[in-house]
C-alpha positions in Angstrom: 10.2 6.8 -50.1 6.8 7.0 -48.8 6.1 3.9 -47.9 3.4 2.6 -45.5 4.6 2.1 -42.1 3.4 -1.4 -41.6 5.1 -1.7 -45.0 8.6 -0.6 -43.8 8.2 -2.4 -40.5 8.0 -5.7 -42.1 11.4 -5.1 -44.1 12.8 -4.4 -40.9 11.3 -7.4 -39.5 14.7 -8.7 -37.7 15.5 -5.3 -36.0 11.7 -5.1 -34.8 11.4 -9.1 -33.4 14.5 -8.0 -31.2 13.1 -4.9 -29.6 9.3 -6.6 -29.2 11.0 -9.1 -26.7 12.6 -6.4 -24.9 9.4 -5.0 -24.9 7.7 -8.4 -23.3 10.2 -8.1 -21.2 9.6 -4.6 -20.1 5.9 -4.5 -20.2 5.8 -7.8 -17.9 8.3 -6.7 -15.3 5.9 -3.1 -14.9 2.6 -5.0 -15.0 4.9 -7.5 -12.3 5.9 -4.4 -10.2 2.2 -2.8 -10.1 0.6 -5.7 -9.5 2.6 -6.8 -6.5 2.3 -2.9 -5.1 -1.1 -3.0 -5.6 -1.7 -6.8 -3.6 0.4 -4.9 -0.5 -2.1 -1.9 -0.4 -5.3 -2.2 -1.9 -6.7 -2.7 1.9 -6.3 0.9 2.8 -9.2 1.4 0.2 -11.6 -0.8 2.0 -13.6 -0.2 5.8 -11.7 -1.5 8.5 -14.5 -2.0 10.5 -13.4 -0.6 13.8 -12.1 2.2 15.0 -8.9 2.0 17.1 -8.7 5.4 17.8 -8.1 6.3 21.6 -8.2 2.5 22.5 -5.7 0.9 25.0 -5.1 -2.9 25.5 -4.3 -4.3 29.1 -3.1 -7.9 30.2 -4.7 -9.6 32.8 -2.3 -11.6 35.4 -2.6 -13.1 38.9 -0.2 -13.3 41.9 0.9 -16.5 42.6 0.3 -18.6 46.3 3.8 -18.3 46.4 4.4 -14.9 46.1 4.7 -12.8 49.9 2.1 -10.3 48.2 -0.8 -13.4 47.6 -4.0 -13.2 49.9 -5.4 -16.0 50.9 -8.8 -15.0 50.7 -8.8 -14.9 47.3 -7.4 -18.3 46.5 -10.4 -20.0 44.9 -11.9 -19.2 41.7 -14.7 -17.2 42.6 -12.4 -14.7 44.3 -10.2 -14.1 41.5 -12.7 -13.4 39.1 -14.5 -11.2 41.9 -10.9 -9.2 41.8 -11.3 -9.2 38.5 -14.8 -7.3 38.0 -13.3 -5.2 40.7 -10.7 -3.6 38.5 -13.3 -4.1 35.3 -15.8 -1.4 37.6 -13.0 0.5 38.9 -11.8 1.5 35.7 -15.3 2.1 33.8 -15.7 4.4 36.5 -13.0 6.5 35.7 -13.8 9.8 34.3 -10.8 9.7 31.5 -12.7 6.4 30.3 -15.8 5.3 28.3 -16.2 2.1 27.8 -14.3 -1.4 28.8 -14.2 -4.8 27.5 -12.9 -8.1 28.6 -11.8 -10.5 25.6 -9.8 -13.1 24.0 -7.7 -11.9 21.3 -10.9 -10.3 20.0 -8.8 -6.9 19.1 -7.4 -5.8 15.9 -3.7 -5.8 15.1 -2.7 -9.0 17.1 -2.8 -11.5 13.6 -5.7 -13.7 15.2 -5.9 -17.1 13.5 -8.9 -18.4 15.2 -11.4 -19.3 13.0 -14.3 -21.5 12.8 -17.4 -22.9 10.9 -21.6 -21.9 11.4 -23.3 -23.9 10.2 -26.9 -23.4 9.4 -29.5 -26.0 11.3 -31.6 -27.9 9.1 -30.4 -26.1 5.7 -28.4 -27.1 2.9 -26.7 -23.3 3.2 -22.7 -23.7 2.7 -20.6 -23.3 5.9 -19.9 -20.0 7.0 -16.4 -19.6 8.0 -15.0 -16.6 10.0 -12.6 -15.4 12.1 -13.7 -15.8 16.1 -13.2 -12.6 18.2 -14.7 -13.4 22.1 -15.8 -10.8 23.6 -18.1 -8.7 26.1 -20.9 -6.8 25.0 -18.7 -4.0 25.0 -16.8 -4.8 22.4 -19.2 -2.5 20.4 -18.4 0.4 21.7 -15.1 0.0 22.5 -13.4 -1.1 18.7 -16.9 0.8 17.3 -19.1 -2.5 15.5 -21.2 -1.1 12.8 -24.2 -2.8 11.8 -25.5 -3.8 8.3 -28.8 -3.8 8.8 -29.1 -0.4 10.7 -28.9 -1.3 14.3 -28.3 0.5 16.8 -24.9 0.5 19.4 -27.1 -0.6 22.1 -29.0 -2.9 19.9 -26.2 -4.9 19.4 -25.0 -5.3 22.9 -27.8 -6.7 23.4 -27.7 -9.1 21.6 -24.5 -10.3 22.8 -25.5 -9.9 26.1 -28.8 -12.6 24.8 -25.6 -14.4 23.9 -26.4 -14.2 20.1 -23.5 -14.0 17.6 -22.5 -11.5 15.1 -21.5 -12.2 11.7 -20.0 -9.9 8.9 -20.2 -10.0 5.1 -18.1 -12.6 3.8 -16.7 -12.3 0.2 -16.0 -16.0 -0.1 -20.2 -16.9 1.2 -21.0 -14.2 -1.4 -19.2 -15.9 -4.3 -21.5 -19.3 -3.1 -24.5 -17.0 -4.2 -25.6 -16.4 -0.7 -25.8 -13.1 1.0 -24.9 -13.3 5.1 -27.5 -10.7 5.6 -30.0 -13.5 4.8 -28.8 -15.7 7.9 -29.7 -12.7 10.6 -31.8 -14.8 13.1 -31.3 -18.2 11.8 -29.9 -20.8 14.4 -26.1 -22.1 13.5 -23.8 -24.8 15.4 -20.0 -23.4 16.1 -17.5 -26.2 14.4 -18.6 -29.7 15.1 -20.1 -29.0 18.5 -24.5 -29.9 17.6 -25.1 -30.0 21.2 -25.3 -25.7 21.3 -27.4 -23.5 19.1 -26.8 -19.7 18.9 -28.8 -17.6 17.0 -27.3 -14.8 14.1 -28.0 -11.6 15.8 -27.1 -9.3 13.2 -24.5 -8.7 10.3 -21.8 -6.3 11.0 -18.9 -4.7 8.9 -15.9 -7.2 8.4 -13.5 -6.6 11.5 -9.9 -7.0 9.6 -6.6 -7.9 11.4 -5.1 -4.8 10.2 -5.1 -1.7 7.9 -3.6 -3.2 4.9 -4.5 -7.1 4.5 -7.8 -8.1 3.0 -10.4 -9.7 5.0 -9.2 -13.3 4.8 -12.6 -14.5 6.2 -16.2 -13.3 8.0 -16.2 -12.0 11.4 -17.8 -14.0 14.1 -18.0 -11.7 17.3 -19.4 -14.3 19.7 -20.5 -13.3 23.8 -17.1 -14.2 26.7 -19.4 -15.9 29.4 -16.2 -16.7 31.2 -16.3 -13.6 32.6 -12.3 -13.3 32.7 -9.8 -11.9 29.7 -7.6 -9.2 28.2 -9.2 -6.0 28.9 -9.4 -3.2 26.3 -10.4 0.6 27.3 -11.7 3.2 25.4 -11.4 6.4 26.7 -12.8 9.9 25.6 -11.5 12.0 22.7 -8.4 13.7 23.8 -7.8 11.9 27.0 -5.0 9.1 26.3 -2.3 10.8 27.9 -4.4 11.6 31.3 -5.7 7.8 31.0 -1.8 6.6 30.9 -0.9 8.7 34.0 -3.7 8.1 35.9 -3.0 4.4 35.3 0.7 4.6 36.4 0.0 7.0 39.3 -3.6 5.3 40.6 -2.8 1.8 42.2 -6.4 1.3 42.7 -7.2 0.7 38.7 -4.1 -1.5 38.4 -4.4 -4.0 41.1 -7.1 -6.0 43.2 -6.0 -8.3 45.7 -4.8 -11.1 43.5 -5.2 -9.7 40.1 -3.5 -6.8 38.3 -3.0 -5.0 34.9 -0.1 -4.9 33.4 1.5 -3.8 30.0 -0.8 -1.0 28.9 -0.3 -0.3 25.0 -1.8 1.8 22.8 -3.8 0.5 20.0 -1.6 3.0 18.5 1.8 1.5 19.1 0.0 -1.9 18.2 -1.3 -0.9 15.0 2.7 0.9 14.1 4.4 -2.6 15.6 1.8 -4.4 13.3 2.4 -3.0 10.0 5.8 -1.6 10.3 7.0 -5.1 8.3 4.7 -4.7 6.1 5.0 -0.7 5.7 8.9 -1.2 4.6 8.1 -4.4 2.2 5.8 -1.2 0.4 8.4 0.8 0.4 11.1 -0.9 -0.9 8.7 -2.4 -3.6 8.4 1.2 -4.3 11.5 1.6 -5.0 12.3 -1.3 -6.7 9.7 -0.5 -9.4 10.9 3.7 -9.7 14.6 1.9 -10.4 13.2 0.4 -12.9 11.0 2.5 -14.6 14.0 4.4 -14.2 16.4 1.7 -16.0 13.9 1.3 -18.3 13.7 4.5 -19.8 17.2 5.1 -20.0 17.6 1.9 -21.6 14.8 2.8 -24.0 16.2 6.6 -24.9 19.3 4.5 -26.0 18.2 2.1 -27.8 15.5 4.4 -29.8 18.2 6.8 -30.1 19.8 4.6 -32.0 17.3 3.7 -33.8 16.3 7.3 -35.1 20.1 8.3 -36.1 20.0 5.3 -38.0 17.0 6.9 -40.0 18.6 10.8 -40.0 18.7 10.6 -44.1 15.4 8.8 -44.4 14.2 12.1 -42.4 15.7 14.4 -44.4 14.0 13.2 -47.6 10.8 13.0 -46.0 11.3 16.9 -45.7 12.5 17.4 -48.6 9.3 15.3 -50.6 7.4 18.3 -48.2 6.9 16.1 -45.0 5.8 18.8 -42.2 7.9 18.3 -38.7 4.1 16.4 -37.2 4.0 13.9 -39.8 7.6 13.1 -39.0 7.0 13.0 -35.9 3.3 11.0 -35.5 5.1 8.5 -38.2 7.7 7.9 -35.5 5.7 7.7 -32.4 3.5 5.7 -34.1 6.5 3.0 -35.2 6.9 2.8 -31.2 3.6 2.8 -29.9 2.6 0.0 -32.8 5.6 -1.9 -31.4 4.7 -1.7 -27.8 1.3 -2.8 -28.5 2.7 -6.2 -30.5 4.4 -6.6 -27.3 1.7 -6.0 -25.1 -0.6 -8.3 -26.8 1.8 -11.3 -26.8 2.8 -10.6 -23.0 -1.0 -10.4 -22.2 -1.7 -13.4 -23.9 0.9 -15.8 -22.0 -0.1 -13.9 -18.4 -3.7 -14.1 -18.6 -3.3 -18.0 -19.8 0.0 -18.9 -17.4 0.5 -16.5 -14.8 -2.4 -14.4 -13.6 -4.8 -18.0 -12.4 -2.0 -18.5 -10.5 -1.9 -15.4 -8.7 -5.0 -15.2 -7.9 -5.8 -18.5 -6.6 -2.5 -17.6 -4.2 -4.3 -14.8 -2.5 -8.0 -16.6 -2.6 -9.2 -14.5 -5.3 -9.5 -16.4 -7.8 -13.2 -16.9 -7.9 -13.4 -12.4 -7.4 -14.6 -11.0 -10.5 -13.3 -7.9 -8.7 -9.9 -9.1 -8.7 -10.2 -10.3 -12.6 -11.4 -6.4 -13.3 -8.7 -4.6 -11.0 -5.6 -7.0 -12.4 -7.1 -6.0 -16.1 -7.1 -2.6 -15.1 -3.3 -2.5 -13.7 -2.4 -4.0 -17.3 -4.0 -1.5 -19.0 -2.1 1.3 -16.2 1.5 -0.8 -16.9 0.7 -0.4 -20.7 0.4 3.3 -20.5 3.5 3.6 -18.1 5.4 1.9 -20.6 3.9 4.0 -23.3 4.4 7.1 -22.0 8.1 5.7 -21.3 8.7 5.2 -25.2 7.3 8.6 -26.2 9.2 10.1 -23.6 12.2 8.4 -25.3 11.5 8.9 -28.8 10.5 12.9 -28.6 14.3 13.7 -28.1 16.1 12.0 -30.4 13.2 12.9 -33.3 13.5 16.6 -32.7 17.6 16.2 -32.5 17.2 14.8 -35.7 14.5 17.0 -37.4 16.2 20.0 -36.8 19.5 18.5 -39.2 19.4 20.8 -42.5 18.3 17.8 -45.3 21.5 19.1 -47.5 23.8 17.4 -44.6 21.5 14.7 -44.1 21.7 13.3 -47.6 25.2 14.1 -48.4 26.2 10.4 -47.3 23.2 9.2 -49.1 
């Protein structure tokens, strides 16, 4: 009766290729589950590159000729945007505030699309592609730019106020073999227009569209000359709530002549409006996956149940020959475990080959080495979830069985 147990899993090969598909099965759907969780929030490990925090967003709109309110005095362009720096002053020079920008959709949280190309005069350097957020030099203090290359705040607005660009680290230029940092002062065309050079400023921390999605592309904070935009305000530490009365009360910072503020929001709100899709497709993948860790134990406490009550008589004589309660016990753990890991190999096998490429080229990570390591690493997490799952299973059922007297175990035998 003491037969090796690789010996005594092969006699029992049917029993054993019936439960290492279940396994597959099993293993796949955790590794599934983890993997998907782990796409969703992986972001809220990496810089955001800004700082949101006490930051308000303001649109800009003008009355029209043929409202009763419009002034004629202010009907050409120049008077409008003279309205407009009006407010831009007026509200700088408030004491709840401390600093303002103009922009277009340059602000977190929005889902900005707008990308577009550098690329490098007179070099055979790939394209750089980024995400374009216009802006006034104030952008850096207001969302809170930090450099790469250790400039300065003041530095870098004036740099945007020379009307050079800033450029973040871009994982995809990085996988080219080329490091971003290395075009700081080069001259670069935007898109297909050659007839305007601007000049890298400096590199900056990718600015992501929100707290949980990956940088999909560089950053490419480029100077508003148009003097006219959205306006953002950053105000001091502890002073959002005066900021919003003092707005609602004080028609001075909300309207000049022709042009007002409207719809004040806090980057707050925005960021909770943002994610709040995204939040509950976490959640509920959460859940999903506890169900069926859940299922999945309880399926496997049946089934090695089984299993073991099938084997009460085998136990008995193992005692009886003067097997101790540990080596009953490691022999059936290890029966599991073994199993698991048949299942795990063969499940790795076809996901690695079929599955995972495909993945990965979905999310434009295909080419990450980063991404290759952390999926390997959520196997190796969904392989001890499981395995843990099948001691957990097996430790009740063993005992139950241990603790049988041998004399009533082998009475049937």
């Amino acid at each position: 009766m003491k037969r090796k147990l690789i010996k005594q899993m092969c006699r029992e090969w049917r029993d054993n290729i019936w439960l290492i598909l279940s396994l597959m099965v099993v293993f796949t759907v955790v590794w599934g589950g983890l993997w998907f969780i782990h796409a969703e929030v992986y972001g809220l490990f990496l810089p955001k590159g800004f700082d949101c925090t006490d930051v308000y967003s303001l649109n800009v709109r003008m009355i029209e000729e043929s409202s009763p309110y419009y002034e004629e005095e202010g009907k050409d362009g120049e008077s409008m945007r003279g309205d407009f720096e009006v407010l831009l002053r007026r509200l700088r020079e408030h004491p709840t505030v401390e600093a303002v920008m103009y922009h277009w959709g340059a602000l977190p949280y929005n889902y900005n699309f707008m990308g577009n190309n550098l690329t490098v005069a007179d070099d055979t350097i790939p394209k750089y592609y980024g995400n374009m957020r216009e802006a006034s030099p104030e952008i850096v203090d207001v969302i809170k730019l930090k450099s790469l290359t250790g400039s300065t705040p003041a530095q870098l607005k004036e740099m945007l106020r020379r009307g050079e660009l800033l450029i973040s680290d871009n994982e995809d230029f990085e996988e080219k073999g080329y490091d971003p940092i290395s075009l700081k002062g080069r001259k670069v065309f935007i898109g297909s227009d050659t007839a305007k050079l601007y000049r890298i400023g400096d590199v900056i921390e990718n600015v992501r569209r929100n707290d949980y999605e990956p940088a999909w592309a560089g950053t490419i904070i480029k100077p508003d000359d148009s003097s006219w935009g959205q306006v953002a305000v950053r105000v001091k530490p502890g002073m959002g709530k005066k900021f919003e009365e003092a707005f609602k009360d004080n028609k001075e910072l909300r309207i000049s002549r022709n042009v007002f503020l409207t719809e004040l929001e806090s980057m707050s709100d925005m960021r909770e409006a943002n994610q709040r899709s995204i939040e509950i497709n976490i959640r509920q993948l959460i859940v999903l996956v506890s169900f069926v860790l859940l299922t999945i134990f309880l399926g496997l406490l049946g089934t090695f149940w089984f299993r073991i009550q099938q084997r009460v008589g085998e136990i008995a004589i193992r005692k009886i020959c003067g097997a101790t309660r540990r080596n009953i016990l490691g022999r059936v753990l290890s029966e599991g475990l073994l199993l698991l890991l048949i299942a795990a190999v063969i499940s790795s096998v076809i996901l690695w080959i079929f599955v995972i490429p495909g993945l990965l080229e979905k999310i434009g990570a295909s080419e990450s080495s980063e991404w290759w390591i952390k999926t390997l690493w959520i196997e190796l997490i969904a392989l001890g979830l499981v395995a843990a799952g099948i001691v957990l299973s097996l430790l009740y059922p063993a005992f139950r069985a241990m603790n049988i007297e041998p004399a009533l175990a082998v009475k049937s035998e």
